[in-house]
C-alpha positions in Angstrom: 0.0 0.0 0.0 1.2 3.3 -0.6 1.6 6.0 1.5 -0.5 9.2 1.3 2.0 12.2 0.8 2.1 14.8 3.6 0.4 17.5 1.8 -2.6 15.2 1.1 -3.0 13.6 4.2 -3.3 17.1 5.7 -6.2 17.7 3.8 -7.7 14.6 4.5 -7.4 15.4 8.0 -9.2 19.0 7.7 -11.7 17.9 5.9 -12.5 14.9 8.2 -13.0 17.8 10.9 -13.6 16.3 14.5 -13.7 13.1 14.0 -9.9 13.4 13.3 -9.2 14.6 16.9 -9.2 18.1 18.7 -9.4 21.1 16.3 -6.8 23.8 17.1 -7.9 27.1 16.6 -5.0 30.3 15.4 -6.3 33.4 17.1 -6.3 36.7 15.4 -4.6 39.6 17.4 -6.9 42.8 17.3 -7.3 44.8 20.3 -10.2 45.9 22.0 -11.7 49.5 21.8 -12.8 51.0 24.9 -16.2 49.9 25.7 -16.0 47.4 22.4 -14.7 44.2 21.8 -12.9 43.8 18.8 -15.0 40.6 16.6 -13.3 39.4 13.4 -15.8 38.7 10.7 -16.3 37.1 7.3 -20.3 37.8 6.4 -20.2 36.8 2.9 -19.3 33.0 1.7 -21.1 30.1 -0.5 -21.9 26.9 0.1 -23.0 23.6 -2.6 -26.5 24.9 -2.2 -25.4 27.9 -4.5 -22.4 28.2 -6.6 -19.9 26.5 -3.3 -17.4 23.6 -3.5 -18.3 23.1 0.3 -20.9 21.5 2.7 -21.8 24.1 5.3 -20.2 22.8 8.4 -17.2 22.8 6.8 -17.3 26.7 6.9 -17.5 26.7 10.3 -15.0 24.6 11.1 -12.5 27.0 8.8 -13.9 30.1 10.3 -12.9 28.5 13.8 -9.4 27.5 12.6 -8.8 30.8 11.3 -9.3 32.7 14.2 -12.5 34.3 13.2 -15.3 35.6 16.0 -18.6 35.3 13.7 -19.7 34.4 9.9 -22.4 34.0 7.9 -23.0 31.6 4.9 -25.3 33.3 2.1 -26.0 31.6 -0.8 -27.6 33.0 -3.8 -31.4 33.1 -3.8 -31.6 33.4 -6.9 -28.6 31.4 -8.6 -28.8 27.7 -7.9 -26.7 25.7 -10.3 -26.7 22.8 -8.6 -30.6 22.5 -8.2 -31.0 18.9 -10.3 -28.5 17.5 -7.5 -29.1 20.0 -4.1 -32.9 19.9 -4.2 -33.3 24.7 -3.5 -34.0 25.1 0.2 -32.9 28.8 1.3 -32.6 28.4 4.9 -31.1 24.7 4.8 -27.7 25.9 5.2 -28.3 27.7 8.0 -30.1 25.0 9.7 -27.3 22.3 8.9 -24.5 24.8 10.5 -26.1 26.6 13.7 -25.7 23.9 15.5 -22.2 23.4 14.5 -21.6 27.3 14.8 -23.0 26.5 18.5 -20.4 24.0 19.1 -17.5 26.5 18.2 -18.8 29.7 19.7 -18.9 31.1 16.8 -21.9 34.2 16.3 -24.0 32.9 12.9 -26.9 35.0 11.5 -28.9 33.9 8.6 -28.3 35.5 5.9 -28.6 35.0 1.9 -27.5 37.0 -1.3 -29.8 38.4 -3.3 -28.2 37.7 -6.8 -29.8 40.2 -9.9 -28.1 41.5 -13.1 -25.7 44.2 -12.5 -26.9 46.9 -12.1 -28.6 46.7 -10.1 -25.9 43.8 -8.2 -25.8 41.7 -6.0 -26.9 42.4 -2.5 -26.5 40.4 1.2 -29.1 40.5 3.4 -28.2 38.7 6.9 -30.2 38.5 10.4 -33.1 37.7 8.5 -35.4 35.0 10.4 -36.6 33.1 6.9 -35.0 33.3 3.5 -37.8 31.9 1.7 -39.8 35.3 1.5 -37.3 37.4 0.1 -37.3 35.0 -3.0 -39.3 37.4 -5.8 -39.1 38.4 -9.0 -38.7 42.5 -7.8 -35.6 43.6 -6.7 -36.8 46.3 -4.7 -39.6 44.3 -3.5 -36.6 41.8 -2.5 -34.8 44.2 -0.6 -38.1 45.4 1.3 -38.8 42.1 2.3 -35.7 41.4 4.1 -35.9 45.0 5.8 -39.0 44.2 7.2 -37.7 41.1 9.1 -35.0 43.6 10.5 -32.0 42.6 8.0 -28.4 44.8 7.9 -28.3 44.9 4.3 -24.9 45.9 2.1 -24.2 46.2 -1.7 -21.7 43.3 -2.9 -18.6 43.7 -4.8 -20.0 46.9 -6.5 -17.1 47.4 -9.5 -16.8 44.0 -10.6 -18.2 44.5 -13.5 -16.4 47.2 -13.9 -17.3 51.1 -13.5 -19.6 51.8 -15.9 -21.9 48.4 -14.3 -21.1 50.1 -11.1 -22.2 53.0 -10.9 -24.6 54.2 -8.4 -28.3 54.5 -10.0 -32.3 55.7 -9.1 -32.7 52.0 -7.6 -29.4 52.2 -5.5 -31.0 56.3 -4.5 -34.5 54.4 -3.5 -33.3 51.8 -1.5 -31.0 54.1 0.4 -33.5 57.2 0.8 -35.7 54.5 2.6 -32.9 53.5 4.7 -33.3 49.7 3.1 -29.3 49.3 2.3 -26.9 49.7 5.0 -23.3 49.0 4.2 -21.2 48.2 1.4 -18.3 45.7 0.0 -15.4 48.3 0.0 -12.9 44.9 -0.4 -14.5 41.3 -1.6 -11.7 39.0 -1.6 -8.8 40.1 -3.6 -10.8 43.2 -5.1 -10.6 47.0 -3.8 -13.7 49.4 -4.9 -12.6 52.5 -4.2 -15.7 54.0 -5.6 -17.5 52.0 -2.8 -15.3 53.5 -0.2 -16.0 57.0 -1.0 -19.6 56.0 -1.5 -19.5 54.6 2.6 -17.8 58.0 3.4 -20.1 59.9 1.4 -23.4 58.9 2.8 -22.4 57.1 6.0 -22.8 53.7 5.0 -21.3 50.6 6.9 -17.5 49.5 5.6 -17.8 45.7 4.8 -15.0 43.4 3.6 -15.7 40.0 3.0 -14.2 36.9 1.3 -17.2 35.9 -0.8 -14.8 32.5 -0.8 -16.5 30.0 -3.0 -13.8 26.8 -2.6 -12.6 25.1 0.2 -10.1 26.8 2.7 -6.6 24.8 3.7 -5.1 27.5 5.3 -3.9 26.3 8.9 -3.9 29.5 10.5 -4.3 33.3 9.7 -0.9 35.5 8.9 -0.3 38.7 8.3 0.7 38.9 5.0 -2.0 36.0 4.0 -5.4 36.8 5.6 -9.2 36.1 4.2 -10.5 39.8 3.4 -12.5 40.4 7.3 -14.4 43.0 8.8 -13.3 43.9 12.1 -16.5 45.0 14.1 -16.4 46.6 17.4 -19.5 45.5 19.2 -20.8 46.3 23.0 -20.7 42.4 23.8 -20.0 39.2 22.3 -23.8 38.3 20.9 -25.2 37.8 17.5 -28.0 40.9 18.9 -24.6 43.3 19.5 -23.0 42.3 16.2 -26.2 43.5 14.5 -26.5 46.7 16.4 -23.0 47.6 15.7 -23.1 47.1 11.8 -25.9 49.2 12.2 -24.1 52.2 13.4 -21.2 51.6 11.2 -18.7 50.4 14.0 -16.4 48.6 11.5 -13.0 48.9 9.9 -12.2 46.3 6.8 -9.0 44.1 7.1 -7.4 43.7 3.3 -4.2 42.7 1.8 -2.1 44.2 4.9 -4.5 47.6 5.2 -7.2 48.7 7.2 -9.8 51.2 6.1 -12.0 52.8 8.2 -13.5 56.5 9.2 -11.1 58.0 11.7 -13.4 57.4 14.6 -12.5 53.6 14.6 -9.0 53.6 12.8 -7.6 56.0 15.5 -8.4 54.1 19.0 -7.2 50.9 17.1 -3.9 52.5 16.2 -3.9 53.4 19.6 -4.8 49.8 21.2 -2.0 48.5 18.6 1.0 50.3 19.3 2.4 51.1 22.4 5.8 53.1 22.9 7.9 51.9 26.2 10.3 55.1 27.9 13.5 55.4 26.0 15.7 52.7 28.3 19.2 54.1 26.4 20.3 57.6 26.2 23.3 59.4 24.3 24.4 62.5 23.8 22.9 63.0 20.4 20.2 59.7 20.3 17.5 57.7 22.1 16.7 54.3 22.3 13.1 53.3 22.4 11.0 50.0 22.4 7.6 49.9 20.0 5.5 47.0 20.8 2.3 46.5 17.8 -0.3 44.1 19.4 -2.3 43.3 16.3 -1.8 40.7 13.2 -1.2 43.3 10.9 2.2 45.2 9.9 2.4 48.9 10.7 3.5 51.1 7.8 4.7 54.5 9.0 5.9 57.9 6.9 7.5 60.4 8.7 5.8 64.1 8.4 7.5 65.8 11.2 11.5 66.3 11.4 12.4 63.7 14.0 12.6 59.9 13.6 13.6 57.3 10.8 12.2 58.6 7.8 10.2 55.3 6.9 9.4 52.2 9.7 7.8 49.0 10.0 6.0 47.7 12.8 6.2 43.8 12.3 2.5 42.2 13.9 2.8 40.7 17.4 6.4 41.9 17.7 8.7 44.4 19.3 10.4 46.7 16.8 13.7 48.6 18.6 14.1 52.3 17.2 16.9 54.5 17.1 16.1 58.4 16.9 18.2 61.0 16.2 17.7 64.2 18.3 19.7 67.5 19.9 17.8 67.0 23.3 17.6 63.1 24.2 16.4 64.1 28.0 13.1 66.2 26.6 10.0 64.1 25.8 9.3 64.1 22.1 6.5 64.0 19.5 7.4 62.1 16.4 4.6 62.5 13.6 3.9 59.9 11.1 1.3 58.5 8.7 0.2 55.3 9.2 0.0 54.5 5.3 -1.9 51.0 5.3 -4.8 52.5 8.1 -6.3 54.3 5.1 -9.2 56.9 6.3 -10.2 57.6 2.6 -9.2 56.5 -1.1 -5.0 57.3 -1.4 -4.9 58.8 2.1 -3.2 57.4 5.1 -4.2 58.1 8.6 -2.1 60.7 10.8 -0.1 59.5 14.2 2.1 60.7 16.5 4.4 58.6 18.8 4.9 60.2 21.8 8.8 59.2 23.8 8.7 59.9 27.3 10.8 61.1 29.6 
């Protein structure tokens, strides 16, 4: 008999799930805010009862791997490809995994895509108690429905048709005007919409970023510089009711390729919760020595705007970066200014810091 190669039986194993033996889950390192705890989402995947190469227990069993806090499987109303083989039942999914979700501690709310032409798009509606009714021929009518069970609804992957597809119409005006869309996709998986992102700052719509991830995921464990597109919500407590209220009021920042975009509000107590500066333990005549300590999973891009400091500096994640600076009076507290380039508070524009060295 031959043996199974170590790549494939590592597979094997994580898609055998518990009966294999304990699963080992990778936490990710964001701080909590002051009076919020910091949950790590992923609010948009597919299962096989849409267009998914997975069953829907096996998303939970990623999510929890990963290191992520809550998810929520929504498969296309609309779009079932596999309906000779997967008999269409909208809320099956959800019904096959909450218990699973249960299990893992994981928060789960129902949700679904509503999948039209685009434009109008594709939209998520999640927190909805029953699928079934949103399924109907009118897109607005669609969208209504799931308001009136109390859904958080956001605009998927706006641009990825491209701009002209894209661009923000009467419907998109109607459904906001009556307060029926919430949020939108400013990163889906690999992709950037920076049209979405102004749109969010513009009208004060919710920043989402979601995998949309269609296939399975192998990953063993989340890293830095390979991450599943998240949003980081900061909600009042750890509860499916707290998730919802704080999507709501646009608590969110979106995790994507090494960035984090946000309104200022949320990207500045998180800069602050990340990085903390330790008293200069070395002195010279003409330098100090000073310990930076960044507490989160991503790495810190800084550019220097004021006179005093290295001119560029990374902050490795989970890791203590020892910094030299320059300076006439090393006994005098200082104020180093920087832009943290990859916390991005709008399109092309990084978010403003100061370290401050103490005496």
């Amino acid at each position: 008999m031959k043996r199974l190669s170590i790549p494939l039986t590592f597979a094997l194993l994580l898609l055998l799930g518990p009966q294999a033996g304990a699963q080992v889950r990778y936490e990710i390192e964001f701080p909590d805010l002051p009076g919020y705890q910091t949950l790590k989402c992923d609010l948009h995947m597919h299962t096989v009862f849409s267009d998914g190469l997975v069953w829907p227990t096996v998303r939970v069993d990623e999510a929890w791997r990963l290191g992520l806090d809550a998810i929520a499987i929504t498969d296309h109303i609309e779009y079932q490809p596999r309906k000779d083989d997967i008999p269409t039942n909208h809320n099956r999914p959800y019904e096959l995994a909450a218990g699973r979700a249960r299990e893992h501690n994981l928060l789960f709310p129902r949700g679904a895509e509503i999948t039209r032409d685009t434009p109008p798009g594709h939209f998520n509606a999640i927190f909805v108690a029953d699928v079934d009714p949103i399924e109907t021929d009118d897109f607005v009518e669609a969208v209504k429905r799931a308001n009136e069970q109390g859904a958080f609804v956001f605009w998927n992957h706006q641009g990825w048709k491209g701009p002209e597809k894209g661009q923000w119409l009467d419907v998109h005006t109607q459904l906001y005007e009556n307060k029926w869309l919430h949020g939108m996709e400013v990163c889906n998986g690999r992709s950037y919409y920076r049209d979405a992102h102004q749109w969010c700052l513009d009208r004060g719509l919710t920043m989402m970023g979601t995998s949309d991830i269609h296939q399975p995921d192998l990953a063993l464990r989340t890293e830095p510089g390979q991450h599943r597109t998240m949003t980081l919500v900061f909600a009042k407590e750890r509860t499916v009711e707290s998730l919802h209220e704080a999507l709501r009021a646009g608590r969110t920042v979106v995790w994507y390729e090494g960035q984090l975009i946000g309104r200022p509000e949320w990207l500045e107590p998180l800069f602050d919760a990340c990085v903390d500066v330790a008293r200069p333990h070395l002195r010279s005549k003409n330098a100090v020595w000073v310990r930076i300590r960044n507490a989160c999973h991503a790495d810190i891009q800084l550019e220097r705007t004021g006179d005093l400091g290295p001119a560029t500096l990374t902050l490795p994640a989970t890791a203590t970066t020892l910094v030299r600076i320059s300076t006439a009076r090393p006994g005098e507290p200082m104020e180093l200014s920087y832009t943290a380039t990859n916390f991005r508070i709008a399109p092309e524009k990084g978010l403003p810091v100061t370290l401050r060295i103490g005496d």
